[in-house]
C-alpha positions in Angstrom: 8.3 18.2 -9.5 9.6 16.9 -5.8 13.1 15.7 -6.7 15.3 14.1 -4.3 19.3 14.8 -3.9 19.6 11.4 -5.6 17.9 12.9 -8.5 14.3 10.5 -7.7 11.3 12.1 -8.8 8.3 11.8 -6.8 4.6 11.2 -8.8 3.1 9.5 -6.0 1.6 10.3 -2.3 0.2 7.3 0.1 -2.2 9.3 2.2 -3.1 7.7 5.3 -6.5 8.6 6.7 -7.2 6.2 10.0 -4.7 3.9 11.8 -7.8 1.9 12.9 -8.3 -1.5 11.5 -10.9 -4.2 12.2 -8.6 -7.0 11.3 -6.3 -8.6 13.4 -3.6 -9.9 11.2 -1.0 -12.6 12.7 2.0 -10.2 11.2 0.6 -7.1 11.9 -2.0 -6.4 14.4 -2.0 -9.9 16.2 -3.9 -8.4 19.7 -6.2 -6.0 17.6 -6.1 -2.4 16.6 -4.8 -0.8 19.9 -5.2 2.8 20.5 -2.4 4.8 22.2 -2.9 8.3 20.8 -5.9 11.0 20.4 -7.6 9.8 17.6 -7.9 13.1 15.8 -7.6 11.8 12.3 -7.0 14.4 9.5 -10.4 16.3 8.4 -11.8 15.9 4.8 -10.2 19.4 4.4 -6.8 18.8 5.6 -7.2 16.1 3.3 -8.0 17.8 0.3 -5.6 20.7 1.3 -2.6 17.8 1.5 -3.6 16.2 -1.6 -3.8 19.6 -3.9 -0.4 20.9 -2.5 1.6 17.8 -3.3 -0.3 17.8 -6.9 1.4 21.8 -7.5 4.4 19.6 -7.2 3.6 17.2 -9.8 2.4 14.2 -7.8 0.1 12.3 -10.3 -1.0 9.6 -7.9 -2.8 9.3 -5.0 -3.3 5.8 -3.1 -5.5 6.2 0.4 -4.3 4.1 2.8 -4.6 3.1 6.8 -5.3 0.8 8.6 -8.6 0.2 7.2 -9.2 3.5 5.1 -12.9 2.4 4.7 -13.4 2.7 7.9 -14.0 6.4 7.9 -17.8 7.1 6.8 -16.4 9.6 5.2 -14.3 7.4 2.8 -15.7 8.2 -0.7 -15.7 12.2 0.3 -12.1 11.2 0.1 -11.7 9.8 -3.2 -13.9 13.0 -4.5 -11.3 15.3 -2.8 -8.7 13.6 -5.1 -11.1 13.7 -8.1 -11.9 17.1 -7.9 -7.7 18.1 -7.6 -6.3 19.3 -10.7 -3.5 17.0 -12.0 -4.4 13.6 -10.1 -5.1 11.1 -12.9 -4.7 8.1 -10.6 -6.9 7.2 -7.7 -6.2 4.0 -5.7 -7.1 2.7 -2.3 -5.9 -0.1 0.0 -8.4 -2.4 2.0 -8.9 -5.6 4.0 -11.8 -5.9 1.7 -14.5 -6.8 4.3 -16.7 -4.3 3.0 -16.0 -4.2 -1.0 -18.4 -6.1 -2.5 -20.6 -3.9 -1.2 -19.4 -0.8 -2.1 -16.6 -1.2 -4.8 -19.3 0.6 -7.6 -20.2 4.0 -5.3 -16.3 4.2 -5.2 -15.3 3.7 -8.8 -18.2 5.9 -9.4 -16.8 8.8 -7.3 -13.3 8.5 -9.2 -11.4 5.5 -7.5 -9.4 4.0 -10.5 -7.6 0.9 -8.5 -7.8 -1.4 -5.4 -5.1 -3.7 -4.0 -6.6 -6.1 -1.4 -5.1 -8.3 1.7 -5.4 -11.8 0.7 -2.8 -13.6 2.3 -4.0 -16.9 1.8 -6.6 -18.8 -0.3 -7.1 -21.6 2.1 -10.2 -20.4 3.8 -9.1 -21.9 7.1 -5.7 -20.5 7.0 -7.3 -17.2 6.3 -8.8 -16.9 9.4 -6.2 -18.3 11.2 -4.3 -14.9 9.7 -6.7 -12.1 10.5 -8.9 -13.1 12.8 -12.2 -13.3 10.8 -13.9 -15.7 9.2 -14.8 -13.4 5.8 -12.8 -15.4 2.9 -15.8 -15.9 1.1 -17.1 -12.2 1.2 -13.4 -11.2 0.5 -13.2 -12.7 -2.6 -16.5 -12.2 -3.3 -15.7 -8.7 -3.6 -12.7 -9.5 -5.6 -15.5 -10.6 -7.8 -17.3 -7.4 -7.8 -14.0 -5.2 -8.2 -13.4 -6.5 -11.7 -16.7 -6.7 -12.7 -16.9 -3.1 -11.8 -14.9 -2.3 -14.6 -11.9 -0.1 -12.3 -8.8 -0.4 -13.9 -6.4 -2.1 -12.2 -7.3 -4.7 -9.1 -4.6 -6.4 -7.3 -4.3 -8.3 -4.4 -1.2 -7.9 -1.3 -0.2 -11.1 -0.2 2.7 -10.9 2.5 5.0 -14.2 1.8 5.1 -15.8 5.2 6.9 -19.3 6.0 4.8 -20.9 8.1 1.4 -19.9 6.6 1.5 -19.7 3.1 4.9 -20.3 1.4 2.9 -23.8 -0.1 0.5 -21.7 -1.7 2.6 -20.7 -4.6 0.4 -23.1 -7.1 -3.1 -22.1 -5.6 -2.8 -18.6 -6.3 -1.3 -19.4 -9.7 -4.5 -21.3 -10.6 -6.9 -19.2 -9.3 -5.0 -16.3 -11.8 -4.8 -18.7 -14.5 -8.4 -17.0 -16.0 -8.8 -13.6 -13.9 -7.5 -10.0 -14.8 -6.1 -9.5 -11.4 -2.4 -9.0 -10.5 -1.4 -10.9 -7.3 1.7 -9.1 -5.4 3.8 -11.2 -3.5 5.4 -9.1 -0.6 8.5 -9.6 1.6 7.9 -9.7 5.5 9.2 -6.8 6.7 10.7 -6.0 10.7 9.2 -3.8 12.7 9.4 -2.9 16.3 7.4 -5.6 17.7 7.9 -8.2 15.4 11.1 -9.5 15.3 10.1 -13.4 16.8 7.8 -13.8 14.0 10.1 -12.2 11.3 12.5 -14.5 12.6 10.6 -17.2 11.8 8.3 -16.6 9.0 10.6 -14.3 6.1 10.6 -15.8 3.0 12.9 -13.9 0.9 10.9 -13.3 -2.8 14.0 -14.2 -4.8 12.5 -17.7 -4.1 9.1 -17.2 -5.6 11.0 -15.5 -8.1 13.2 -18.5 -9.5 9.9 -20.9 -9.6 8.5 -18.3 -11.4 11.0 -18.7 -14.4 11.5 -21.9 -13.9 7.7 -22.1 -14.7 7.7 -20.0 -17.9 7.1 -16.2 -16.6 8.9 -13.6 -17.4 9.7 -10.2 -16.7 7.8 -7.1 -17.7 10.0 -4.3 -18.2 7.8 -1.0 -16.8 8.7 2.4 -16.8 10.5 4.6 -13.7 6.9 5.7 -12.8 6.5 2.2 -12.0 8.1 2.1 -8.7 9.7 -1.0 -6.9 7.8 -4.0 -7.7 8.8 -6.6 -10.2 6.0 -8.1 -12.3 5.9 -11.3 -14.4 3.3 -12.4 -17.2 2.6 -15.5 -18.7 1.3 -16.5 -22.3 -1.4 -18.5 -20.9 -2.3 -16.8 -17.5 -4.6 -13.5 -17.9 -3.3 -12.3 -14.6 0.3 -10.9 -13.7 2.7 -11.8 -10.4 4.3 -8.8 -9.0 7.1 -9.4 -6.3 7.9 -6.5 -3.8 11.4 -7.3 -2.5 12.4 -4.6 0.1 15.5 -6.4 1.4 16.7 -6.3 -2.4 19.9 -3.8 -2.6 18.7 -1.9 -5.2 15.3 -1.6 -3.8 15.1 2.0 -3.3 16.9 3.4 -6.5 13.4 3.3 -8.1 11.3 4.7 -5.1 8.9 7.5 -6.2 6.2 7.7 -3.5 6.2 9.8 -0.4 3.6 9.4 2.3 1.6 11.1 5.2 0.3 9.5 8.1 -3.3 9.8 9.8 -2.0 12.8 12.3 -0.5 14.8 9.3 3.5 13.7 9.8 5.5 13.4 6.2 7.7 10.3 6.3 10.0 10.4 3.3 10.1 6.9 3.6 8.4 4.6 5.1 10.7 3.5 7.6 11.6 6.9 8.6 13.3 7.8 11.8 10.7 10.4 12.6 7.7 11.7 10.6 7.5 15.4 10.0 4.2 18.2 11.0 3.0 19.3 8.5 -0.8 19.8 10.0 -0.7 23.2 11.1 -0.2 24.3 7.3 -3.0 22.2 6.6 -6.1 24.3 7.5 -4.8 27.3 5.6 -7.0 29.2 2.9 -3.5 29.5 1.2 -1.4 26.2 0.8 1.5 28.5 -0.3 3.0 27.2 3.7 2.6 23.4 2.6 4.2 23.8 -0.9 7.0 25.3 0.3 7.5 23.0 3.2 7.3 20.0 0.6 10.2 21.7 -1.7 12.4 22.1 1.3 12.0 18.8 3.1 12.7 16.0 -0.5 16.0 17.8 0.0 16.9 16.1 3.0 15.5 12.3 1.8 17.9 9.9 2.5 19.2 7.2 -0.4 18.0 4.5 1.3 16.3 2.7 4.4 18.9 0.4 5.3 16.3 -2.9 6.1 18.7 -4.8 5.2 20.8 -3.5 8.1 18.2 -3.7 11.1 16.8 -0.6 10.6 13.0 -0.5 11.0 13.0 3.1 12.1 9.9 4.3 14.2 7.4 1.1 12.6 6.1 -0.1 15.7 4.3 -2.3 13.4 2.7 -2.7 9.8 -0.3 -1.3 10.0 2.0 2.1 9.9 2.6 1.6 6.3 0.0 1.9 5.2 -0.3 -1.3 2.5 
């Protein structure tokens, strides 16, 4: 098991696999997916390699990230890699959604076991307005299609933003009211090139929080696997709220998820200062290199990010984290 020098054990790997995306989201990507590095992506096998050495170390789950991870053509090579790798029992991916009605049932039949999808509105207009494209319908469309698919978990990433959606509170309450879905509220968080619109559009979760109570949810106490999110259930709602505060103080005491980025850099967080090689252990008919590498770096994880401080380490912007 990868454990930390604050004694935080890691089950969880966000693997990165494109930093393209086809969206161009107000608080992420407002001028498009712009290229300033060779785009030499991590191979299927560097993939696989990655995702089999952090399982030696006990990581359980694996959620495939971007940008737009379905991007790749080789997408659903990837969620075989991680089905095929002794001791991953959780396979999850994070998507815009443009193309899941289409394609949710190949994945879940090549081992994916959970989606979250960017919704960060439910006013079709106001959608567009956010990323650019007019595909609410086909979005939720394949909403649609993800439960009906029968995967185990679907939830959608909705980033709380002032100016855009903060009314929306009761829309996506209703629209939950009769689905199996879990809607995650997320804090805006400051990046590099953001710092205008963070200005202006954070909406700290504590808020949605408070109505929530007020209005009969309550909390549901998870276990330390569970990672940072708070969720909330209600009686007469099939669906859950979760509410990902980052700004919270004790944020990072429950952090069990360690990532790798598209070019094969470790961040240890995801608002690292720096990102470390790992890719020319990758390749290797041994992974003896990369497990050993793995033990030495958790040792030099740091307690916390410090967002609440300023810090937004090298995140130039969001699409770096990967959702």
């Amino acid at each position: 098991m990868l454990v930390d020098p604050a004694g935080r054990e890691f089950s969880y790997l966000r693997l990165s696999i494109t930093d393209v995306c086809n969206f161009k989201c107000v608080y992420c990507l407002p001028n498009g997916y712009q290229c300033d590095h060779d785009r030499d992506f991590l191979s299927l096998n560097e993939i696989s390699n990655t995702i089999k050495a952090f399982a030696h170390h006990g990581i359980k789950k694996v959620r495939i990230t971007g940008g737009e991870p379905t991007l790749r053509k080789d997408f659903i090579d990837v969620i075989r890699a991680a089905k095929d790798t002794t001791g991953i029992s959780q396979i999850a991916a994070t998507t815009n959604g443009f193309s899941l009605q289409k394609n949710i049932n190949d994945w879940v039949n090549a081992g994916l076991s959970a989606i979250n999808v960017s919704i960060d509105s439910f006013d079709p207009r106001m959608f567009n307005s956010i990323t650019g494209h007019d595909k609410f319908a086909s979005v939720m469309r394949g909403i649609d299609a993800a439960v009906d698919s029968g995967i185990s978990s679907v939830k959608i990433n909705s980033v709380l933003m002032r100016q855009y959606n903060a009314s929306e509170l009761d829309t996506f309450l209703s629209w939950l009211k009769h689905r199996p879905v879990t809607i995650r509220f997320i804090e805006l968080m400051q990046t590099n090139d953001n710092k205008d619109f963070f200005d202006a559009n954070h909406l700290s979760g504590e808020s949605i929080k408070t109505k929530l109570l007020q209005k009969g949810w309550q909390r549901i106490i998870q276990d330390a696997s569970a990672g940072p999110a708070q969720e909330f259930s209600h009686p007469d709602y099939q669906g859950n709220i979760g509410l990902i505060m980052p700004y919270s103080n004790d944020f990072c005491s429950t952090c069990n998820r360690l990532r790798v980025s598209s070019l094969g850099n470790l961040h240890l967080c995801l608002f690292s200062e720096e990102g470390i090689s790992l890719r020319e252990h990758m390749n290797s008919d041994s992974n003896e290199a990369l497990i050993a590498l793995l033990s030495r770096y958790i040792k030099t994880k740091k307690p916390s990010h410090l967002l609440q401080q300023g810090n937004t380490g090298i995140t130039t912007n969001l699409s770096m984290l990967g959702g």
